[in-house]
N, C-alpha and C positions, 0 to 999 in steps of 0.2 A: 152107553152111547159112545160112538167112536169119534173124536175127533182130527183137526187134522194138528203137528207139531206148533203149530204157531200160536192156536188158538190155547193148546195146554199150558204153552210159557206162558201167555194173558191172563186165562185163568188163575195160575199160581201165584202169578206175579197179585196180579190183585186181591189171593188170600193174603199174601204179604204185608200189602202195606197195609189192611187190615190190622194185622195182629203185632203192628209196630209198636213199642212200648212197654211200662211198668203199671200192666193194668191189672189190679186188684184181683179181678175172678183169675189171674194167671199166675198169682205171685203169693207170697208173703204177707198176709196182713195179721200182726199181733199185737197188743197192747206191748208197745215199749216200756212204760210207766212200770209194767209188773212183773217185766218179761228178766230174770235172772240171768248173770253170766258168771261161772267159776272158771271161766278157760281164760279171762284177758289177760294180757300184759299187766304187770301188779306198779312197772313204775309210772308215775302220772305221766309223765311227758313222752309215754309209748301208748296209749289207750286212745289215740283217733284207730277211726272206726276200717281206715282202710290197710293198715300195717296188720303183716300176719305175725304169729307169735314169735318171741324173739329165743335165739336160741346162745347157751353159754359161750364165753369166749370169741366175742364177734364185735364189731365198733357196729354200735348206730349212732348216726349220724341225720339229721333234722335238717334244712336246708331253708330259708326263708329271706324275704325281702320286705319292706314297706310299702305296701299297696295300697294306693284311697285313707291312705292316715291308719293302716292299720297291721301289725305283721301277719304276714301269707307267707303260708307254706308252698316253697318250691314242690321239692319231693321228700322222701327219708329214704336211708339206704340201711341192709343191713350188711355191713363188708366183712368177707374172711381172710382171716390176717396172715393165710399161709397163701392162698393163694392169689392172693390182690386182686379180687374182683367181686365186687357186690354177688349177694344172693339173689337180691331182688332189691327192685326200687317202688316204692310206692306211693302214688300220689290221686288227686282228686282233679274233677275240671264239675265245677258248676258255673250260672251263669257270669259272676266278677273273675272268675281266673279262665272262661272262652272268649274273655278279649280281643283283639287282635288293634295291640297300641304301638308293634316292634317289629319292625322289613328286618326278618332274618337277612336280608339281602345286602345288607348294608355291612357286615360282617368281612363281606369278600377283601373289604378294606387290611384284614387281617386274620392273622389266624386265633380263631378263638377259644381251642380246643386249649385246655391247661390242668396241671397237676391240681387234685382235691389238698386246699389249704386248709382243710378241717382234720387231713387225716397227720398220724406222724412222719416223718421225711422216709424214714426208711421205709413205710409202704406204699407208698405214692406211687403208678404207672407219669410216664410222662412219654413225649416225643421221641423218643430213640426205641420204647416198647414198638411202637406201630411201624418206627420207618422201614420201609422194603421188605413189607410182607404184604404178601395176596389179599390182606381186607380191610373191608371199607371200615371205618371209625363208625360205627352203628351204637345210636343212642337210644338206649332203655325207655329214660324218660323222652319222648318226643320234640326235639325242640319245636315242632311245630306246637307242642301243647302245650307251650308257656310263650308264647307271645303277647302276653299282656301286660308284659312292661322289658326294659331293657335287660334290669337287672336281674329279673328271672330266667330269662333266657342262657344271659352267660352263664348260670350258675347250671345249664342244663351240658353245657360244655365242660366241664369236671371230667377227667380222666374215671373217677370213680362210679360215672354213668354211664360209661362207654363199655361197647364191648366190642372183639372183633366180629365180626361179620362178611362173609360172602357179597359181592357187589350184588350180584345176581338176587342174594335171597335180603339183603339189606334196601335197596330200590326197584324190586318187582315182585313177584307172587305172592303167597299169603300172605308173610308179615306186611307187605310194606301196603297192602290190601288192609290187612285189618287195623293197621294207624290211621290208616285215614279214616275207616267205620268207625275209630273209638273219636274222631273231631267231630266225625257225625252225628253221632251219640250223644257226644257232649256238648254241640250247639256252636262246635269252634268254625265251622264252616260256613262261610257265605250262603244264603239260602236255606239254611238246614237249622229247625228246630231241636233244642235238645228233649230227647227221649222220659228226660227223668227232671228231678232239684237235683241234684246231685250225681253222675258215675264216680266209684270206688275203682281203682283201677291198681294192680300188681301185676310188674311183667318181671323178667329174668332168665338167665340162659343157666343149665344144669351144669354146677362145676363141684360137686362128688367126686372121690373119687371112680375111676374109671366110668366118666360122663364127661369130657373134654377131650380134644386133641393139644397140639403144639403147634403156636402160631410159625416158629420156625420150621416146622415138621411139615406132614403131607395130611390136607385135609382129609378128615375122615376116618384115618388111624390112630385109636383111645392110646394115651398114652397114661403112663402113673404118673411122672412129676414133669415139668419144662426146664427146657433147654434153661441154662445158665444165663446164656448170653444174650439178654434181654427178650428172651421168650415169654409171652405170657398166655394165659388160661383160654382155650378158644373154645365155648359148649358146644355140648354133640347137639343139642334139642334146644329152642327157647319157648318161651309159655307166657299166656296171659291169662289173670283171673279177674273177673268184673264183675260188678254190683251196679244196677239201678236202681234208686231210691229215687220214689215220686209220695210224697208223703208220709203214710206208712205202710208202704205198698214195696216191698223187692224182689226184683229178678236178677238171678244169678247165671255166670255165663264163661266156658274156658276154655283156652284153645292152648296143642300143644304138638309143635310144629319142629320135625327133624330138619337142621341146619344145613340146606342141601339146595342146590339150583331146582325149582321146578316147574320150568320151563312157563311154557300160555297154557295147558289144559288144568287146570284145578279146578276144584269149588272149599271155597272158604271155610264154610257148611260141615265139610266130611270132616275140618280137623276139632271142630268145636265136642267138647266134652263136659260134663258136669265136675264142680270144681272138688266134689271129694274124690272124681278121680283123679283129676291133678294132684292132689294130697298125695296118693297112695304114690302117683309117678313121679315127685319130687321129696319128699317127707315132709313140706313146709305145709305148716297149719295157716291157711290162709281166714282172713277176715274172724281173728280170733276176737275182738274187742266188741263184735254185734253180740247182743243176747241171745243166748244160746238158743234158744226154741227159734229164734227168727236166720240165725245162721243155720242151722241144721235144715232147715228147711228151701232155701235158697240154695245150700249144697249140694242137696240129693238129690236136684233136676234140671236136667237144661233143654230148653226149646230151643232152637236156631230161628224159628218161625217169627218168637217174640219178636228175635232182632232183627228182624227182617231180613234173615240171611236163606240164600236157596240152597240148601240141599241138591244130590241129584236128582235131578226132575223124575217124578213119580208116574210107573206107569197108567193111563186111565183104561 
């Protein structure tokens, strides 16, 4: 039966919100109790469930404040010490940390962007890295997804969470599109239900070698090392990997987004991938600390549908 365009966007649109969520016949459900893992992080204080596997010769770094009488994790980072800039940052938002107790707005009072005083002096980015280059000061972890207290927030301002970014691709198309889906997801949004107990969440920009440019250089061209003169690591690609857990039920979900203007015509949708593809296109083992059989399973599939995301519209 032929319809007319309007009627196929309503259609889909209404499988969608259908198939919104961490629903059991769609996902992951394994006895945790007995479910093995030989892949986790083996130091205790690296085994939450949303950090990927840690690799030698790298600072991690744990980031936390005192929430409701109790320590909350900001985010963790894994930083490379050659080229001062996190691999990845990774953090959780359930219902106590989708708060909203902190008017980022009240910041404008000052500048609150500042060097990581967890890391040592000589690898600290600071103020003179970013000044008078082409991008925006783009935050990993979302300061939008830590407004549940002050002190979480600042700490999402760390040089160590920043990366540079394109204005263009830092506040419009996919990425700055799929931050706000992940407050959506997570319940941090006004009117909007969270998806799961819990999203897992790791993002990061690819800084391999030749997967970067030079912030003092010309975007776009891989370079091998940066400029001397406070040049620092700018990635060709950034990526997210995500978990919803709604009891013992997960769905898994990854997108993997060339650092580039692109423009109003996209969909969200085309860049989402399944997270062991991301594995292969980053080398980082994500969500190593889940039990194996529940990770291996959440890896090998990704629906866009679950997350309520449209794909390009399908012909009828």
């Amino acid at each position: 039966m032929q319809y007319p365009p309007s009627i196929h966007t309503l259609l889909y649109t209404l499988l969608l919100f259908i198939h919104v969520g961490c629903k059991p016949e769609q996902s992951s459900v394994i006895d945790w109790s007995t479910s093995p893992n030989i892949n986790k992080n083996h130091k205790e204080d690296t085994q939450r469930l949303e950090l990927p596997r840690l690799e030698k010769n790298s600072i991690f770094n744990c980031y936390t404040t005192t929430f409701e009488g109790k320590e909350t994790v900001t985010f963790s980072i894994e930083y490379d010490k050659s080229k001062r800039h996190s691999k990845w940052v990774a953090y959780t938002i359930d219902r106590s940390t989708a708060q909203k107790n902190w008017n980022r707005g009240d910041w404008e009072k000052g500048d609150p962007f500042q060097p990581d005083p967890l890391l040592p002096k000589a690898l600290r980015i600071g103020h003179a890295n970013h000044r008078k280059d082409q991008y925006d000061r783009g935050h990993l972890c979302a300061s939008e997804d830590r407004v549940y207290s002050k002190e979480a927030n600042a700490q999402t301002f760390y040089y160590s969470n920043i990366s540079p970014q394109l204005e263009a691709f830092n506040q419009r198309g996919p990425w700055h599109e799929l931050e706000k889906r992940i407050r959506e997801w997570g319940g941090c949004e006004e009117d909007t239900a969270p998806i799961g107990d819990t999203l897992y969440i790791t993002k990061g920009g690819t800084i391999r070698d030749g997967e970067f440019y030079d912030s003092r250089g010309q975007h776009g061209v891989i370079v091998k090392k940066i400029n001397k003169m406070n040049g620092i690591v700018v990635p060709a690609h950034y990526f997210v990997a995500l978990v919803c857990r709604k009891a013992n039920a997960t769905n898994g979900i990854a997108f993997y987004l060339k650092h580039k203007d692109y423009g109003k015509k996209y969909q969200l949708a085309d860049y989402a991938i399944s997270i062991d593809s991301l594995e292969t296109l980053t080398g980082i083992d994500f969500f190593c600390n889940f039990p194996d059989k529940i990770e291996e399973r959440f890896e090998s599939r990704h629906d866009p549908t679950v997350w309520g995301l449209s794909p390009t519209l399908p012909q009828f």
